[in-house]
N, C-alpha and C positions, 0 to 999 in steps of 0.2 A: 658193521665190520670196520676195524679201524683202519686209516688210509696207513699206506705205509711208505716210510721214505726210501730212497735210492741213497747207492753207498759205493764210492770207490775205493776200493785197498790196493795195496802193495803186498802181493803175496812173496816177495824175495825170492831166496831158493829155497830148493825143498826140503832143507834142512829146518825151515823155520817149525817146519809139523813136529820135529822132539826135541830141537836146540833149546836150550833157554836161553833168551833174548826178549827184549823189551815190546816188540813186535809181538812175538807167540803172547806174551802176555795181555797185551792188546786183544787178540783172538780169541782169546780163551774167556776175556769180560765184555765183550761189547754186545754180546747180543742179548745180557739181561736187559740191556738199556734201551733197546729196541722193542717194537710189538711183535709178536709171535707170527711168522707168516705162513699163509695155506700152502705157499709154494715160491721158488727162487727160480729168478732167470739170471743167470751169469753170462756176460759176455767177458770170456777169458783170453788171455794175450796168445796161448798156447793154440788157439783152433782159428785158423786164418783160411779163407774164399775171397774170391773175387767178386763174390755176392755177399749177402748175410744166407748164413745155411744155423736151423734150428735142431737139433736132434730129438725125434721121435723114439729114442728106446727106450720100453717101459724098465729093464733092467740093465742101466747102464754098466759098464766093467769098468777095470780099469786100465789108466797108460799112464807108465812109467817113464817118461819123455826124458830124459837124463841118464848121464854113465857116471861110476867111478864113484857112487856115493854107498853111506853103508847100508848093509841091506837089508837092517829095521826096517827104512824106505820103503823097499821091495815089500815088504810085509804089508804094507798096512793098506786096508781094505775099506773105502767107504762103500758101504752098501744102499746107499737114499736109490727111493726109484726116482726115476722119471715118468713124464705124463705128458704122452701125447697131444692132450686135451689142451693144455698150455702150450707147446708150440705151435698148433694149431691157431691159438687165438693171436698168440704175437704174429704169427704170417699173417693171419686175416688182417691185423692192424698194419704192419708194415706195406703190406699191398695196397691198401685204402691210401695208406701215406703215398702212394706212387711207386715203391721200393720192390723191385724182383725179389726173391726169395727162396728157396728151396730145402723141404724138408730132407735130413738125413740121418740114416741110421747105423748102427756098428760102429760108433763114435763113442770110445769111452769118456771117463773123466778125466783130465789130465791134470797134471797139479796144481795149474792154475784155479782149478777148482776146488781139488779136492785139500789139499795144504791150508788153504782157509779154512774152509769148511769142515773139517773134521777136527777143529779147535773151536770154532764157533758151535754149531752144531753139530757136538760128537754122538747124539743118542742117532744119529744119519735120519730121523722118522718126517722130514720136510722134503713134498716133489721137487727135484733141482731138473732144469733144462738148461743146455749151453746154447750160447748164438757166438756164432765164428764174427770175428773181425775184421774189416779189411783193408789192409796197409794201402794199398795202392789209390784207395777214396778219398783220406784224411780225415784230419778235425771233425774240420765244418760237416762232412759226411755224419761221422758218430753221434754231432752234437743232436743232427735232423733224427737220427734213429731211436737215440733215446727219448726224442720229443712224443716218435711217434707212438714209443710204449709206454708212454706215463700215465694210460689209462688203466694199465696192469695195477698199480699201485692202490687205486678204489677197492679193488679186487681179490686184495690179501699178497698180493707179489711182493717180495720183496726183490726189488730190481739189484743186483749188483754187477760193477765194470771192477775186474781183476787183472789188474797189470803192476805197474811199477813207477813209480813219480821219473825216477832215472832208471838207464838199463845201460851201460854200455861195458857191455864183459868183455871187449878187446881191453880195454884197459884195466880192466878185474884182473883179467889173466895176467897183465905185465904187473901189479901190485903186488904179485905173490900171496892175495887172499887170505889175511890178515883181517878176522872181523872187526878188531877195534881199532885198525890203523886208521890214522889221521882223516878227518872229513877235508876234500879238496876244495879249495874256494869257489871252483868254478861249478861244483855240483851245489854247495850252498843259496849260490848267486839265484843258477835255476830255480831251486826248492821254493827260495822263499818270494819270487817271483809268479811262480803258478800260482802257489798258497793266497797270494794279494790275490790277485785277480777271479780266483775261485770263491772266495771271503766276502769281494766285491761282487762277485754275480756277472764278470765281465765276458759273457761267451765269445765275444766276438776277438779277444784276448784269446781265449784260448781257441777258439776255431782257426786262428793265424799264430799260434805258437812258434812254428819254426822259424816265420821272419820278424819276431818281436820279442821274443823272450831270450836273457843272454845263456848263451854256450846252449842252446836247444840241439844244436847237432851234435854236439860234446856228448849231452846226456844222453840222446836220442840219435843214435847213428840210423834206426833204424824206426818208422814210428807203432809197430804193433803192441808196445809197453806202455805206449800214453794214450791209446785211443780209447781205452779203458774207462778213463777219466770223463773227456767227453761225452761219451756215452753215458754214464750216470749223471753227469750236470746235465743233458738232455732230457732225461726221464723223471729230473727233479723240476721239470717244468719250469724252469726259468727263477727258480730263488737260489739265493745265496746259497753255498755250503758253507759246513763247517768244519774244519781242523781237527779232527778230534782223536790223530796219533801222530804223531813225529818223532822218528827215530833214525837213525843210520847206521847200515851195517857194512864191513868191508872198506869204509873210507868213500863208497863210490852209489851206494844203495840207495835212496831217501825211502825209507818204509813209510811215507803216510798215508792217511787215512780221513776223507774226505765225509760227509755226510748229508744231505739235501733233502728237503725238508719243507 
């Protein structure tokens, strides 16, 4: 079985699932370039604990975690199961790592999940499992977490962290959300700061993002959009990533797309 690598995206909003945009297009080719995996764990920006919590439902639904968009949205249906049997084994891993844990169920998919995922893999026929986030740990938390499931990867896993390079929609909302309006310099500054130090393999750069990297609370008012990241350069077992989308939407967005390997 081929080993598989770990992958962070920017799933944006969830407009990116029928918008055209350079990002959907990203989605919709990356994963011939990928190995085929027996099953996916996403840690998505949208399911946050104070622990990590894994979901256990073999038929997950869905959640439509946003207002005010059109209601193609509403429509669309990813049906992937889920598999017990994989969260099971990431808790047995995370517990060995020393990490509390708790299974949970009646957790659908939210779009952190499903927006990617149903451009990458639209036939839905791959186990997806979600693990919640948690904002109040940090970094250096995520980066220990995905260390400690980079065995899933031997396994046919394909590990993915789903959040957003920048996230700060207080100032989306004062842009008047304009997809092509101008990229700010201070969102670039970020971008291409993480991007070094994710290129160079620098965890411990990014484990301290807030007090090293410029305008980190600009981008990041809040941190559940970057932990994402962390978490998959964790579970890539300490090599470099690679860069392998960059785009920006709204002026404020950085859509990239990280890869480890």
């Amino acid at each position: 079985m081929a080993s598989m690598p770990s992958l962070f995206v920017s799933h944006g909003s969830p407009m990116t699932a029928i918008q055209p945009s350079a990002a959907r297009d990203f989605f919709l080719s990356v994963a011939k370039d990928l190995p085929r995996p027996q099953a996916i764990l996403i840690a998505t920006a949208h399911f946050e604990g104070r622990l990590p919590l894994v979901t256990l439902d073999e038929t997950p639904a869905m959640i439509y975690d946003f207002a005010n968009f059109p209601q193609a949205l509403f429509e669309i249906v990813y049906p992937a199961l889920g598999s017990p049997a994989l969260a099971h084994r990431a808790a047995s891993l995370l517990t060995r790592a020393g990490h509390d844990v708790f299974g949970v169920t009646d957790r659908g998919f939210d779009h952190g999940t499903w927006a990617p995922l149903c451009l990458m893999y639209p036939q839905a026929d791959i186990l997806v499992v979600q693990i919640s986030v948690q904002p109040e740990l940090g970094a250096a938390h995520h980066l220990e977490l995905g260390r400690a499931l980079a065995p899933l990867r031997e396994e046919g896993v394909l590990v993915i962290g789903s959040g957003s390079l920048t996230h700060n929609l207080y100032e989306l909302s004062r842009s008047g959300r304009q997809f092509d309006a101008p990229v700010r310099d201070w969102v670039v500054d970020f971008t291409e700061w993480v991007a070094g130090k994710v290129e160079a393999g620098a965890q411990d750069d990014i484990a301290h993002y807030r007090d090293r990297a410029p305008f980190a609370r600009e981008n990041h008012p809040r941190d559940e959009h970057f932990l994402p990241l962390p978490f998959a350069m964790g579970a890539g077992g300490g090599a470099p990533g690679k860069r392998i989308h960059a785009s920006y939407e709204y002026g404020l967005l950085a859509m990239d797309a990280f890869l480890f390997q």
